[in-house]
N, C-alpha and C positions, 0 to 999 in steps of 0.2 A: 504494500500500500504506500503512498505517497506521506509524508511527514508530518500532513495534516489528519490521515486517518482516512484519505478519499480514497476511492481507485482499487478498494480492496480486491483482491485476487487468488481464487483458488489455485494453488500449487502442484498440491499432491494427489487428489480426487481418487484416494484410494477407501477401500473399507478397514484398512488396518489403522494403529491408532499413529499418527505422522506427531513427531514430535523435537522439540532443542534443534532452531535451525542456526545453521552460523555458517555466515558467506565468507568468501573466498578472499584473501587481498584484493586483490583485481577484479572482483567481481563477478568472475566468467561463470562461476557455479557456488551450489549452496550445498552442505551435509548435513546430515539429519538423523534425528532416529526413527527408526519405523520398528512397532512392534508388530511383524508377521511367523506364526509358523512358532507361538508358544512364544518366545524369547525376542529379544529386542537387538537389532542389530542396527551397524552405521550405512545409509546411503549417502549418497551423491548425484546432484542434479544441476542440469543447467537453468538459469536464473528463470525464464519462463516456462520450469516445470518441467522438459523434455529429458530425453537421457536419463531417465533415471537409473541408476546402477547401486545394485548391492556389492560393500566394500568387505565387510565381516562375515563369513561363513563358519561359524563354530556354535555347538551347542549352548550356548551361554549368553547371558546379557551383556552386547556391548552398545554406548549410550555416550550421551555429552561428546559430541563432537567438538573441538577446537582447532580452528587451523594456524599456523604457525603464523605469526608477520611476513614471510618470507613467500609463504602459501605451498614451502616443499614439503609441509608434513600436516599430520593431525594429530590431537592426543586424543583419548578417551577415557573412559571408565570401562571394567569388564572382570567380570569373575569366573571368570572361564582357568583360572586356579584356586578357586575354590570362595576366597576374600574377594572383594574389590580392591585393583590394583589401575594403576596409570598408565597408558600403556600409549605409545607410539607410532605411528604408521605411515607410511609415503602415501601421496594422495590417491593413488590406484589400489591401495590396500596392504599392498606389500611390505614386507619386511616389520611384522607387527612388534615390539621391544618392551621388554617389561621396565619400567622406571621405579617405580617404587618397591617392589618384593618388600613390602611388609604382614608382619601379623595384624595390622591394625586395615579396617575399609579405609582407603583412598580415595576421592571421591572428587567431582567435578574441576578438574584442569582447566587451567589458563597460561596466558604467554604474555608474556613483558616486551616489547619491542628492544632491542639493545640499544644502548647508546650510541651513535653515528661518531665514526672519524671521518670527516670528509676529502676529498680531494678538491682544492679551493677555497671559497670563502662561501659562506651561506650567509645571509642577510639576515637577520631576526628584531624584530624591536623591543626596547626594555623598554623598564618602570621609569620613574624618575622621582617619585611622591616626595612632595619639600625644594621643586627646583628643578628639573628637566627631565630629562629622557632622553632617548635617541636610537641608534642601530648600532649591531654590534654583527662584525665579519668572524665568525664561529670556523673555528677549524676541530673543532670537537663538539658533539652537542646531543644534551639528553631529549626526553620525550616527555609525555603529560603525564608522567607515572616517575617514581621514586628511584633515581638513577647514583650508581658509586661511579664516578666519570675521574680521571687520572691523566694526567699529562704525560707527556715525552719529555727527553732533555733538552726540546729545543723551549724557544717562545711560542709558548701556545695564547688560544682564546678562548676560553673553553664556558662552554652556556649550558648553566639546565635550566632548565623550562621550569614548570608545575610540578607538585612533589617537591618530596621532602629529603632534597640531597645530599651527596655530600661528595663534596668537588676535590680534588688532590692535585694540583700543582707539582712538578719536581724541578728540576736545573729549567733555566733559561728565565724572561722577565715575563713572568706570564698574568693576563687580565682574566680574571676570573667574575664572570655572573650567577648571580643566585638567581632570582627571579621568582617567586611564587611561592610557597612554603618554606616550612622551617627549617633551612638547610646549614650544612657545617661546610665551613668554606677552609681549607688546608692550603697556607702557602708552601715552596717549596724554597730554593736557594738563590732564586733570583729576588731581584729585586720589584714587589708581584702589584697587581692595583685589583681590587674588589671594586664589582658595585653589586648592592645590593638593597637599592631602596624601594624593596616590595611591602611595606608595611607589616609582614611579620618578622617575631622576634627569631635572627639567628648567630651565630656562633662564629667566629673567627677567629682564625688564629695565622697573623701573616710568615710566624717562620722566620730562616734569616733575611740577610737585605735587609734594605730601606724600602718597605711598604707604607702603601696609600690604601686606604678605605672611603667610600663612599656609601653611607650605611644611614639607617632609620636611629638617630639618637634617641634616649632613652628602651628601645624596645633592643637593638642589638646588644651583643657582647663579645670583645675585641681585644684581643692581647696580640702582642707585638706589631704593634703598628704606629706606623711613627706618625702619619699625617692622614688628618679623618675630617671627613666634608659633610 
């Protein structure tokens, strides 16, 4: 359906019970679970319902589809050893991988996108609350979710987004962004500059060198740093 709720659209128009759909990076197709034939297994379908294709063939419940950020794999749920375990799969089904083997049920998987090194500069806008803002050319950069983001020896620029980071600087003069939650910000041995005036309280710590902070006074908190804006 369309974002307003219009446009609804039957998908699967089977008698089994269709269920947990989750689309593809790219969109091309959606997986799902369908309970046919006693037990519940993963299909696969392209985005207006077509193709449909069964991925899991094993006497067992397998369920909660997730596809990777990358769209090369899936995880699941399935106890087809007995527990509920996590289990892994390429998107044609193959090569299924036990991740968990615990005694305890495992149960609905999800995926963290990784934090991006890039080649070049990526453009992103900060905060500025108290006095400006601007863009910042990211040669490292997290996502909308809680990232451990680490520098190189060279001078980095390194940006997380949303979430509640925590950014690590090493050798070179590196400019470090928080941007959005409560993040811990780690200089390394250069001489580094923070910004970080996202209106939550976070954590700093510039390290050696002669550091700069650009920080929410009263809400941050900053040790070793010599000059604070």
């Amino acid at each position: 359906m369309n974002a307003d709720g219009s446009g609804q659209t039957n998908l699967t128009r089977s008698p089994a019970a269709d269920l947990e759909p989750s689309w593809a990076p790219d969109c091309s197709s959606i997986a799902f679970t369908r309970r046919s034939s006693g037990n519940y297994d993963i299909w696969v379908m392209k985005p207006d319902g077509s193709g449909q294709k069964r991925l899991t063939i094993r006497p067992a419940d397998d369920s909660g589809p997730a596809w990777s950020p990358r769209g090369d794999a899936i995880a699941f749920t399935t106890n087809r050893t007995g527990n509920y375990e996590v289990y892994v799969m390429r998107p044609d089904g193959s090569q299924p991988r036990n991740l968990t083997s615990s005694q305890a049920d495992d149960l609905a998987p999800d995926w963290q996108a990784a934090p991006r090194r890039v080649r070049g500069d990526v453009v992103i806008p900060y905060g500025g609350g108290g006095g400006g803002g601007g863009s910042a050319r990211c040669t490292i950069i997290g996502t909308a979710k809680a990232n451990v983001l680490v520098g190189t020896k060279h001078a980095d620029t390194i940006c997380g987004r949303a979430g509640n980071d925590t950014i690590k600087g090493k050798a070179g003069n590196d400019l470090i962004y928080g941007e959005g939650g409560h993040d811990t910000l780690l200089g390394g041995k250069g001489a580094d500059t923070f910004y970080d005036r996202d209106g939550a309280g976070d954590q700093i710590d510039g390290g050696a060198g002669f550091n700069r902070a650009h920080l929410d006074r009263g809400l941050d908190q900053a040790a070793r740093v010599q000059e604070r804006f």
